[in-house]
N, C-alpha and C positions, 0 to 999 in steps of 0.2 A: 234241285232245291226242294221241290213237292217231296223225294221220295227223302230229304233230312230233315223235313219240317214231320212229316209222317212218323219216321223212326222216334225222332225224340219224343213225340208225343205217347206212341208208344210203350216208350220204356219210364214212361213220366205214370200212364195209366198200371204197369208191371209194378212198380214203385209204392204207389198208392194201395191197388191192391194186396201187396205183401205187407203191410203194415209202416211202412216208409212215409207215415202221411206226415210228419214232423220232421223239423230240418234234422240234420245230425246230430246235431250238438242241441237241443232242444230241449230241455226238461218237461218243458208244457208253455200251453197256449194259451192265454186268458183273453180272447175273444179278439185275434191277430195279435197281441200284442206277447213277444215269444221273450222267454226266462231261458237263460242256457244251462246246460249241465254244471260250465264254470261258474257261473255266478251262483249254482247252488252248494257248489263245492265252496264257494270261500265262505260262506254263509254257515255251512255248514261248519267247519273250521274256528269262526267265529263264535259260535253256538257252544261246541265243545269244549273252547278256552273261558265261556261266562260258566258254562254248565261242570266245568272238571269232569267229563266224561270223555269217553271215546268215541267220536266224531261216526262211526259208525253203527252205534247203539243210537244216536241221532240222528240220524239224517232222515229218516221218514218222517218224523214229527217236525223236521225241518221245512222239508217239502210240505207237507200239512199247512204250516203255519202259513210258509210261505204263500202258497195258493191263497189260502184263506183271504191273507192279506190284498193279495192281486183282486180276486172276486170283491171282495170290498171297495177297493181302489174305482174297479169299474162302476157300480150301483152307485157308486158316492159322485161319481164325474154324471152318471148319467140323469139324477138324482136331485144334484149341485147341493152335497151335503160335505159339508166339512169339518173334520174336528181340531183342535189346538194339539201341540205336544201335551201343555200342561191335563187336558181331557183325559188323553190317552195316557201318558205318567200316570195321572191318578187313578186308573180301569188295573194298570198293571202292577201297581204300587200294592192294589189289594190280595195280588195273593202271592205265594212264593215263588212258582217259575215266573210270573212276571216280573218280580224282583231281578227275578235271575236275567232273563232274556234283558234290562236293562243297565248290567254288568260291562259290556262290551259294544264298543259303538257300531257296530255293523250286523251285531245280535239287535241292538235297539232297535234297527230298522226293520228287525224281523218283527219284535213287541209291539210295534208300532200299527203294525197290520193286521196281527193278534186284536191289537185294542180296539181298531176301526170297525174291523169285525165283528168285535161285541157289543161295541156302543152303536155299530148300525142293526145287532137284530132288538136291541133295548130297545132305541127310537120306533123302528116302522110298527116293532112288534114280531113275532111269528109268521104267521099268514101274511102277512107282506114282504117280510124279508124273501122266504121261500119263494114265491113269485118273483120278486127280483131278482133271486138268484135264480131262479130254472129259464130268463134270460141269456144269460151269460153262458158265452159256447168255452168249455174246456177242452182241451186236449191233451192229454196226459199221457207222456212217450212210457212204454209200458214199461223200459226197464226201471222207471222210479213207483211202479202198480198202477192201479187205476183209482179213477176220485169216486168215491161212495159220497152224495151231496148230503144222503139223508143225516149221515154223521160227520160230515165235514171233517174226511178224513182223505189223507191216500193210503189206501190199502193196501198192502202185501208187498213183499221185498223186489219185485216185479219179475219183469221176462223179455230177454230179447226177443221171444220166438212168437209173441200177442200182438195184434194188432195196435195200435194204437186208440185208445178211449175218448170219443166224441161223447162229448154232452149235451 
């Protein structure tokens, strides 16, 4: 029993080290709380049918948004800040991809994160939002790139062969 309690453990520490630190199917990690590939895949899908683009020319900004929204999601629970649809309607309503991103009811839910996002760094401010966010542990499975906080972006087309991105 010691020496399969041993091995697993082992090949759990091989795993992590190799970049393995995100389940498989994992897009990313917004402080435990894990997003799959598929749920960014139908999102993504979504996205391309409000945007009339190809779903692949989006899905970075997908992922982007999405995060975004997740990080917000967290600061706002942790926070105890909440906004209305109608709040966030109106945040998106002002420019055109938020138009757009409110096309499509499974894109809205993207806009919707978008929105919280904006309306939480308006409220705190800059300097507070930033603190709040340098909280919040990311995990960013590398084949979707890694998160750049400073421009609240995921960057680059990614890599199976990168470690996975703690924040």
């Amino acid at each position: 029993m010691r020496k399969m309690v041993g091995a697993v453990l082992l090949a759990i520490g091989v795993l992590l080290s190799s970049g393995c630190a995100t389940p498989p199917n994992a897009a990313f990690i917004v402080d435990g709380a894990i997003t799959t590939g598929d749920e960014i895949e139908d999102l993504v899908q979504a996205c391309a049918r409000a945007f009339q683009q190809d779903p692949h020319t989006l899905r970075s900004q997908v992922v982007s948004y999405v995060l975004e929204g997740r990080i917000a999601a967290q600061i706002m629970v942790e926070q105890d800040i909440k906004y209305s649809d109608t709040e966030r309607e109106e945040i998106l309503r002002s420019t055109s991809v938020g138009n757009t991103l409110l096309r499509d009811p499974a894109c809205q839910q993207v806009g919707y994160g978008v929105a919280d996002y904006a309306l939480l760094l308006n409220q705190l401010g800059m300097e507070a939002f930033i603190a709040a966010q340098e909280k919040v542990e990311i995990v960013l499975n590398p084949r979707y790139g890694y998160w750049d906080d400073t421009a609240a972006v995921a960057v680059g087309n990614g890599s199976l062969s990168e470690a996975a991105a703690v924040k």
